[in-house]
C-alpha positions in Angstrom: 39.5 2.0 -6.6 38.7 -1.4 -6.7 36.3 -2.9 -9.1 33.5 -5.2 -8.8 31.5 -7.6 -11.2 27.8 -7.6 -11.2 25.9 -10.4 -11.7 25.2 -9.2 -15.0 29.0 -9.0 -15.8 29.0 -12.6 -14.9 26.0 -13.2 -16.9 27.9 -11.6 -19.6 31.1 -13.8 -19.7 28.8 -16.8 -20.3 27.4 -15.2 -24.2 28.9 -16.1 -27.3 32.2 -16.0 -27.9 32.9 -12.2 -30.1 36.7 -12.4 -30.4 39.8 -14.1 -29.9 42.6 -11.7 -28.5 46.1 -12.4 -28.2 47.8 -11.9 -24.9 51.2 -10.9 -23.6 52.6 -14.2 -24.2 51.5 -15.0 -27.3 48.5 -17.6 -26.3 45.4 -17.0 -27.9 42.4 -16.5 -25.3 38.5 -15.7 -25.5 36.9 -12.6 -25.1 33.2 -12.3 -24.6 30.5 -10.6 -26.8 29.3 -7.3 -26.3 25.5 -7.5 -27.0 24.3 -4.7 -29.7 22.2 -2.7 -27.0 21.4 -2.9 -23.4 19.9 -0.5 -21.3 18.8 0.1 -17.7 15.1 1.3 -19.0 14.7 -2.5 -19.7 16.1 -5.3 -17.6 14.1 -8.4 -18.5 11.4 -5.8 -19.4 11.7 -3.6 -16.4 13.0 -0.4 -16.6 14.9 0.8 -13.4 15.5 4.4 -14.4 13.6 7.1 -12.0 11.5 10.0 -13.5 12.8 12.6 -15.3 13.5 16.3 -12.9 14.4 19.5 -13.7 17.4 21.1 -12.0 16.6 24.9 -13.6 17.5 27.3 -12.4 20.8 26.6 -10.2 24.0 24.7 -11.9 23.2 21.8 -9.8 23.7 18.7 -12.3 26.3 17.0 -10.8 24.5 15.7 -8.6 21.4 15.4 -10.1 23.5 13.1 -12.5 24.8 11.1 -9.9 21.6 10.8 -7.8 20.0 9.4 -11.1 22.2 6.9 -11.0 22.2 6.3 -7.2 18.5 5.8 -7.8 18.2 3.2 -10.4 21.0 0.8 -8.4 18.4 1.2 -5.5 16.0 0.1 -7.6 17.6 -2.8 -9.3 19.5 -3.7 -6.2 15.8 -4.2 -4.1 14.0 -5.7 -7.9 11.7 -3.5 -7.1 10.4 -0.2 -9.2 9.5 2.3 -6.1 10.4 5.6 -7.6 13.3 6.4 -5.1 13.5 10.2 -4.9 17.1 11.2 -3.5 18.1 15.1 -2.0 19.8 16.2 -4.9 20.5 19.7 -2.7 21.6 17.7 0.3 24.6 16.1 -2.2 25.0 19.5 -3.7 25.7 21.7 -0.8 26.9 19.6 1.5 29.6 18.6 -0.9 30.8 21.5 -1.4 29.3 23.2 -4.1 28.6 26.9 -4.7 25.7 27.7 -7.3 27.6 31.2 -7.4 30.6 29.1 -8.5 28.6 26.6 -10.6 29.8 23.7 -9.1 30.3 20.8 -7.4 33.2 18.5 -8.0 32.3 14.8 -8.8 34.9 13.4 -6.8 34.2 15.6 -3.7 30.4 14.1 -4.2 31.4 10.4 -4.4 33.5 11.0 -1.3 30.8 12.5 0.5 28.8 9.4 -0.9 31.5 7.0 0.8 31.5 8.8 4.1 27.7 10.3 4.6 25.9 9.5 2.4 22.5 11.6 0.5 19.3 11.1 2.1 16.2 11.6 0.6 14.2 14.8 -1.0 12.3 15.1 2.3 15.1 16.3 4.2 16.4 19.0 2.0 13.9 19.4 -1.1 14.6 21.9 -4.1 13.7 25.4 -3.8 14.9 26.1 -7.8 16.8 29.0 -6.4 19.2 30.4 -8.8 21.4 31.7 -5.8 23.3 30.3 -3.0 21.1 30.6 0.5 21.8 28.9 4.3 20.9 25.5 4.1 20.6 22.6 6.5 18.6 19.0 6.1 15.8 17.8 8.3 17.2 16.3 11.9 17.6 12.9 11.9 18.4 13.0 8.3 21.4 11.0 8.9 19.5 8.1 9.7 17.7 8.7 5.8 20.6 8.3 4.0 22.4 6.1 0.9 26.1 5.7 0.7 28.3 3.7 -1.5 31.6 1.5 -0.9 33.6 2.9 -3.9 34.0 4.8 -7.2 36.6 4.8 -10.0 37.6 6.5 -13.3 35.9 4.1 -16.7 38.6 4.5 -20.1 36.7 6.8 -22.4 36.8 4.0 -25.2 33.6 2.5 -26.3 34.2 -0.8 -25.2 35.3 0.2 -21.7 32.2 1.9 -21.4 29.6 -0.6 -22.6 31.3 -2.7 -20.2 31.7 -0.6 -17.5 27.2 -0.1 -18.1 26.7 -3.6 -17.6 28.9 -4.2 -14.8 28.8 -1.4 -12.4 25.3 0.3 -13.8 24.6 3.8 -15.1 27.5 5.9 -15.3 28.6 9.7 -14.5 29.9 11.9 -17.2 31.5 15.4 -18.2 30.0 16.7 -21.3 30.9 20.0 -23.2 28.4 21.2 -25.0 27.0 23.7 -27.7 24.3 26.1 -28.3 22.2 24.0 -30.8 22.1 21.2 -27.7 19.5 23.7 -26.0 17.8 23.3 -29.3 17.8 19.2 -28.9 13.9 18.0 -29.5 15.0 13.9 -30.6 17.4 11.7 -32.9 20.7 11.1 -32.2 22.5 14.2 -31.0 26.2 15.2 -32.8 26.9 18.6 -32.7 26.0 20.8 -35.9 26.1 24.2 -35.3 26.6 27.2 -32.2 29.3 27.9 -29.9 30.6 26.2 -27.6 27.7 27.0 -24.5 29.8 25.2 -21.3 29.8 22.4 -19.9 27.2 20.0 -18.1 27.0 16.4 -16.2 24.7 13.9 -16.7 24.2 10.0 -16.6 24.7 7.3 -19.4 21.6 4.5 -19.1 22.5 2.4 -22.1 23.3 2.1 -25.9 22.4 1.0 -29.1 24.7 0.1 -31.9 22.0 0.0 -34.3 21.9 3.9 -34.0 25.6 4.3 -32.7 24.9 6.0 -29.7 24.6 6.3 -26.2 21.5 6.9 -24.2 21.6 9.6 -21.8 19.8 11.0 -19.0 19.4 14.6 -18.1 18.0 16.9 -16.0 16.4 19.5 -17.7 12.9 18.4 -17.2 10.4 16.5 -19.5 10.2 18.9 -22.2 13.6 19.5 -23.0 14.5 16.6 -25.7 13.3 13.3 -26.1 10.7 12.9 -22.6 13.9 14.5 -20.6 16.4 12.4 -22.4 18.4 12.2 -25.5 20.7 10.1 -27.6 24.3 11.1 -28.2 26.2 9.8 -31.3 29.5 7.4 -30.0 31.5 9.8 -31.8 29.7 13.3 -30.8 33.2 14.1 -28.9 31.4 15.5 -26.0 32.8 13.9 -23.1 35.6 16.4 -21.4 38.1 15.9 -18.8 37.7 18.3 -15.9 39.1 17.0 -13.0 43.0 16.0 -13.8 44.5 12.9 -14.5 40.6 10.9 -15.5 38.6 10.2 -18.1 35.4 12.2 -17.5 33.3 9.0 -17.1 32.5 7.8 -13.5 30.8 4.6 -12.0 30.6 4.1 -8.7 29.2 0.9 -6.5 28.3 -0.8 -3.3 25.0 1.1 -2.8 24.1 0.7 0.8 22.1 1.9 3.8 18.2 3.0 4.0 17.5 2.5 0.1 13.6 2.8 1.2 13.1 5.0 4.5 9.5 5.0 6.6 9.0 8.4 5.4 6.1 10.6 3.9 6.2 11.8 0.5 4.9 15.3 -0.4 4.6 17.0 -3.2 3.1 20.8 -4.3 0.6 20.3 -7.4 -0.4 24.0 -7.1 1.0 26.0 -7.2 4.4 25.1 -9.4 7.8 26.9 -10.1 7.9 28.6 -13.5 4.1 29.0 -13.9 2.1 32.0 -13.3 -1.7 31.6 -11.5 -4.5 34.0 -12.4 -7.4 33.3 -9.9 -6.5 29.9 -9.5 -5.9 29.2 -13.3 -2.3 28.4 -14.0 0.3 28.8 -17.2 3.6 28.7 -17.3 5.4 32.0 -16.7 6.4 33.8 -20.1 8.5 36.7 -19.0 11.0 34.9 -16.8 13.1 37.8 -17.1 11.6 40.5 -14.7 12.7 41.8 -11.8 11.0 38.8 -9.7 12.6 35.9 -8.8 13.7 33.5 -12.1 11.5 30.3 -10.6 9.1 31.3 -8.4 5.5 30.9 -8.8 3.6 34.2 -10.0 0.5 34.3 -8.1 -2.6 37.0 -8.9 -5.7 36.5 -6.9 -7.1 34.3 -4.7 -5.2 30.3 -4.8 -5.8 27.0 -3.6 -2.1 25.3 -2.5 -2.7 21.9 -3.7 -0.7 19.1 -2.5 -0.1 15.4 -3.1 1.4 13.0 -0.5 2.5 9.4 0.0 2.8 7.6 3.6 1.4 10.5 5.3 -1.5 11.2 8.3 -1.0 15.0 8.4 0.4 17.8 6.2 1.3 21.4 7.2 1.5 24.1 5.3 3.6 27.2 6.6 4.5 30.7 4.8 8.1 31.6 5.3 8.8 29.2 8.2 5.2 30.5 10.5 2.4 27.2 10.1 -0.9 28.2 9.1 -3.1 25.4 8.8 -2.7 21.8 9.3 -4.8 19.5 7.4 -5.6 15.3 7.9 -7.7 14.3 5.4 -6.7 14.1 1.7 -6.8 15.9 -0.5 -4.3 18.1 1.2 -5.4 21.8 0.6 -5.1 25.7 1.9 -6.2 28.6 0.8 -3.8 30.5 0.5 -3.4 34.4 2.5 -0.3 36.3 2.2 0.3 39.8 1.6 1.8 41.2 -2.2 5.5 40.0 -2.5 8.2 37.7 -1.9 7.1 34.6 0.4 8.1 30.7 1.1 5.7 28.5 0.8 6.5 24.7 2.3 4.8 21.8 3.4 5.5 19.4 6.2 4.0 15.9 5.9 4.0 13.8 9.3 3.3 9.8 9.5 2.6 7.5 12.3 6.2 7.3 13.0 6.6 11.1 12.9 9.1 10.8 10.4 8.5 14.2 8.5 8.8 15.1 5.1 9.0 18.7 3.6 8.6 20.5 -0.1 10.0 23.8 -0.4 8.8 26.5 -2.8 9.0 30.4 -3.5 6.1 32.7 -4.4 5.6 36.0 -5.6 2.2 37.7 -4.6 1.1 40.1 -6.9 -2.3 41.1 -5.1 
């Protein structure tokens, strides 16, 4: 694939001279400074990074990784800090992947990328189902979506990579990874001690040579490591090559299409995934491993579904695909009536354009 330079690659060649390398023929020529840090959470003091999510419990961080870095181009590419929120499922599935298998292939996503496109959460949002299930994206999503022009392989050398941050923006990479990386709470990560626990894709923001390391993204929600993120040591020997004849580190480029789409945003405040609800009170769940389903919301007595939304005139809220109320006034609320057991619990949010939005969650009634 062909490369591009950014405007901060050209930016780049004009900083003070680091090095003088020798070519093939002999003649000396220039090469330009790396600076000691740099990092997409701060461009000229903005940070173009999106929020930190949590992919638990499917195998889905291929392309949560690469939709964090779909997101902060969007970003950076409109100057302009909008929260951008991208159908990491849509990528997923329609890719290819298999949460029975575990995977998605990263070059299968940035193909798909090239050709379709992802569009965003509202047309397929995350039901944090630990199994594979039929799926299929709003209508009209195609008209939703964010492709890119290109992708390529970056050399896993230091240099390259710094480089390749600056140029093309945050990057895609294939990590192992071992059992005291669960254990991750800050500092810079190197691997001390454990097994080797598998292997895992996330996205490289930025570095720091004043700490040696790289600073990574991941998608294991905010209270795994440092806020969601962590810092990996420049020689922590983590990045793996999974795919052939590559490197294991991705960019990819030419972001293009509806980067900011006339449509609602909707999200559930109550009830949440992982958390169990006692009258109305919520915790998160502490026996995950029962017989009910890993992520979905534990729900004892009476509960108000509590919703947030963004660009929206109306929001519906239906129980396993059958509508039951519709509301038009925020705040967005329902009591909630369903019978002991397994249920679905989504919300449709409708603007003046009727461009609808949905948010997808499962719920276990216990009386």
């Amino acid at each position: 694939m062909k490369k591009t330079i950014s405007i901060l690659g050209v930016v780049l060649l004009l900083l003070p001279i680091a090095s003088m390398t020798t070519g093939i023929s002999g003649t000396a020529y220039e090469t330009p400074a790396l600076p000691a840090a740099f990092s997409w959470r701060n461009i000229n003091g903005t940070d173009y990074t999106t929020s930190i999510k949590d992919q638990s419990p499917a195998p889905t961080c291929e392309a949560f990784a690469i939709c964090a870095v779909l997101e902060t181009k969007m970003q950076y590419q409109l100057k302009e800090r909008y929260n951008p929120d991208l159908s990491e499922n849509h990528l997923y599935f329609y890719a290819g992947g298999s949460i029975q298998e575990g995977y998605v292939s990263i070059v299968d996503a940035a193909n798909y990328l090239m050709e379709y496109g992802v569009p965003d959460e509202g047309c397929f949002p995350d039901p944090h189902r630990a199994f594979d299930y039929p799926f299929e994206s709003l209508p009209g999503w195609e008209n939703r979506t964010v492709k890119i022009t290109g992708w390529g392989w970056v050399d896993h050398n230091i240099s390259a990579m710094k480089q390749a941050l600056i140029d093309h923006g945050p990057l895609i990479i294939c990590i192992h990874f071992w059992k005291d990386f669960f254990h991750y709470f800050g500092g810079v990560y190197k691997h001390h001690e454990g097994n080797h626990a598998g292997g895992h894709v996330v996205a490289i923001v930025g570095y720091d040579d004043s700490k040696n390391c790289w600073i990574v993204k991941n998608s294991w929600g905010v209270k795994w490591g440092e806020d969601g993120w962590f810092r990996m040591s420049y020689d922590a020997d983590m990045i793996a090559d999974w795919y052939g004849n590559n490197t294991g580190v991705m960019y990819i480029d030419g972001v293009h299409g509806n980067l900011k789409p006339d449509a609602p945003k909707v999200h559930l405040e109550a009830p949440l995934y992982y958390h169990t609800y006692f009258f109305g009170r919520g915790i998160p769940t502490l026996l995950k491993k029962l017989s009910i389903q890993t992520a979905a919301a534990r729900i004892l007595g009476p509960l108000t579904v509590q919703v947030t939304a963004e660009n929206t005139t109306t929001v519906e809220f239906l129980l396993d695909d059958v509508s039951q109320s519709i509301d038009s006034e925020a705040p967005f609320t329902w009591a909630l009536r369903a019978s002991p057991g397994l249920h679905t619990l989504s919300v449709k949010a409708t603007n003046a354009h009727n461009i609808s939005s949905l948010d997808m969650e499962d719920i276990y009634v216990v009386f």
